[in-house]
N, C-alpha and C positions, 0 to 999 in steps of 0.2 A: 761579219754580220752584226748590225746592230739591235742586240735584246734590249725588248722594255722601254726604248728611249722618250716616251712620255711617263713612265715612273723616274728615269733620272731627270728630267725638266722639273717635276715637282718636287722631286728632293733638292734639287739644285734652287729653286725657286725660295723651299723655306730657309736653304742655309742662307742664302745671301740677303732676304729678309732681315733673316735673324742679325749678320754681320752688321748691318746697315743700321740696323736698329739700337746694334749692342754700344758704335761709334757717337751714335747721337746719345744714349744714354751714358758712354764713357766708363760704362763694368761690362766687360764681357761675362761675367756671368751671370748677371739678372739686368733686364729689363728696367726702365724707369716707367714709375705708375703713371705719369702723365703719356709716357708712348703707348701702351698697354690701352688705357682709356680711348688714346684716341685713335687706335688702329687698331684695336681688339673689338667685340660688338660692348658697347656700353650702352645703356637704357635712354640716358638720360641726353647722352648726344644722339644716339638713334633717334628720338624726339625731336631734335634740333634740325631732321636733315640729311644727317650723315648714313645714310644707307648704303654705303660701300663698305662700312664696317662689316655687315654681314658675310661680304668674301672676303675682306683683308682679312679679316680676326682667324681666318682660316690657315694663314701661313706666319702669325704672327704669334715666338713663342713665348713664353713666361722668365724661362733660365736655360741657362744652357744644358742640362738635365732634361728639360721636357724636350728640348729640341733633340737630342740626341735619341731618348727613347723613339720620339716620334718618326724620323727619319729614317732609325735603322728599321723599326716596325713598318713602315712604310715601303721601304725598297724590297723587304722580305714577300709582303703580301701583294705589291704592287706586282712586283715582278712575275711573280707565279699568274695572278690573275689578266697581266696583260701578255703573256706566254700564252695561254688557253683563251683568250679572246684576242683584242685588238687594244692599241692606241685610243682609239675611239670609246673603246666603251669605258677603257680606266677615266679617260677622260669627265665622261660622263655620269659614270658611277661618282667620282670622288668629289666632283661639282656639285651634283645634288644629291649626295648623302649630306655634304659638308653644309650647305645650305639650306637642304630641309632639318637639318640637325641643331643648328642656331635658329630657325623661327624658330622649332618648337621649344628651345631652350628660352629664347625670348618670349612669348606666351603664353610657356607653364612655369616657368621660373620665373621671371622676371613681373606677368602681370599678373599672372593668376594666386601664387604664391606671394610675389610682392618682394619678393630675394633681388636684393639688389649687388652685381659682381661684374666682373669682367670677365668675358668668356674672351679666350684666346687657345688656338692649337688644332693641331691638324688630324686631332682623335675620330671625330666624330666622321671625316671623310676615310681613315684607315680601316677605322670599324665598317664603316658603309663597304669598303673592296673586299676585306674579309668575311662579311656577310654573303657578300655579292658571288663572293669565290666558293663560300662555302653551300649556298644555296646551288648555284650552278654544277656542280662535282654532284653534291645528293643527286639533285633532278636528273641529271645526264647520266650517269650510274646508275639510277635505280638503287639505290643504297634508303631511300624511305625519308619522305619529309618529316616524321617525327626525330629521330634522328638529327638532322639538321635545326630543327628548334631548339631541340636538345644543347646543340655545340653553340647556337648561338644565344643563349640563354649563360649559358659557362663562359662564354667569349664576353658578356654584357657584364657577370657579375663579377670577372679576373680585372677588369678594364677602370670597374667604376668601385671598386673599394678604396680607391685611393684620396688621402685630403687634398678640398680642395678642386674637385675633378667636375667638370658640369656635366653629369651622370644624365641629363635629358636631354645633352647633344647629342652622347653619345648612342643614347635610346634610338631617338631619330636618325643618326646614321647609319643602325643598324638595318632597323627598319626600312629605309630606303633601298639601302643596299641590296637587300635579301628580297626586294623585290623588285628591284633592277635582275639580279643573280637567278631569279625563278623564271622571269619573264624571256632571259636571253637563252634558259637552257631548255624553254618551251619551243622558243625559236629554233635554236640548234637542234632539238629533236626530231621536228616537222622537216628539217631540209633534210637529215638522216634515213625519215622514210621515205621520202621522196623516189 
């Protein structure tokens, strides 16, 4: 039986990213800033055009440290959240947590503050499934949406104390997630009473 095999695609997806990345930069353990720029969301190519940034910068990581953290965190939360749902929904969860996580990183970071950096990493979509998993468990349990704020609110501030972290991606994928995660366990509810 094969578990999760849309959480291994996307883990498989950042390593080999990452691999690809690591041979054109020639250190496997960081990244060169010209690849970061131009396959990370950058502002200023963003401007130019380059709007695929916004999903590559999703599996493109900084050092071989963010990739590692990111992947194992990944497979942990993936797995679990696509065990209790589907393929489909990690899918879509991790898509637009990770996507609505870089606009709003690019519009409150980048234009409204004026913070110029590279966003790169696959946090803001992890956070999105983790939210999405943690919302969905409250909801379906009956366990209390405060609660669930709660853990995602502790999930938001263990994630983004770190240097360097683009803490309103991860905002936005939370947010996403947890309301992908409320809406699928509104769903799952209604077919229950059915």
């Amino acid at each position: 039986m094969n578990e999760a095999p849309m959480t291994k695609i996307l883990v498989a997806t950042c390593i080999v990213m990452y691999m690809l990345l690591a041979l054109m930069s020639r250190n496997l353990m960081r990244i060169s800033t010209s690849l970061l720029m131009l396959l990370g969301q950058y502002k200023p190519l963003l401007e130019q055009g380059m709007y695929w940034q916004i999903v590559t910068s999703i599996f493109v990581h900084v050092n071989l440290f963010h990739l590692a953290f990111n992947v194992l965190f990944l497979y942990l939360v993936g797995t679990s959240f696509e065990k209790v749902s589907s393929s489909k929904m990690v899918t879509i969860t991790f898509f637009s947590s990770g996507i609505m996580g870089n606009v709003l990183s690019l519009i409150l970071g980048q234009y409204m503050f004026k913070i110029q950096y590279v966003s790169a990493g696959a946090s803001g979509s992890i956070l999105g499934l983790a939210a999405a998993l943690t919302m969905y468990s409250y909801k379906l349990l009956d366990k209390g949406i405060h609660k669930a704020i709660l853990s995602l609110i502790a999930l938001f501030i263990i994630n983004s104390v770190w240097a360097n972290v683009d803490f309103i991606a991860h905002l936005g994928g939370i947010l996403i997630g947890a309301i992908i995660g409320y809406l699928y366990a509104m769903s799952r509810k209604s077919l229950l009473v059915m």
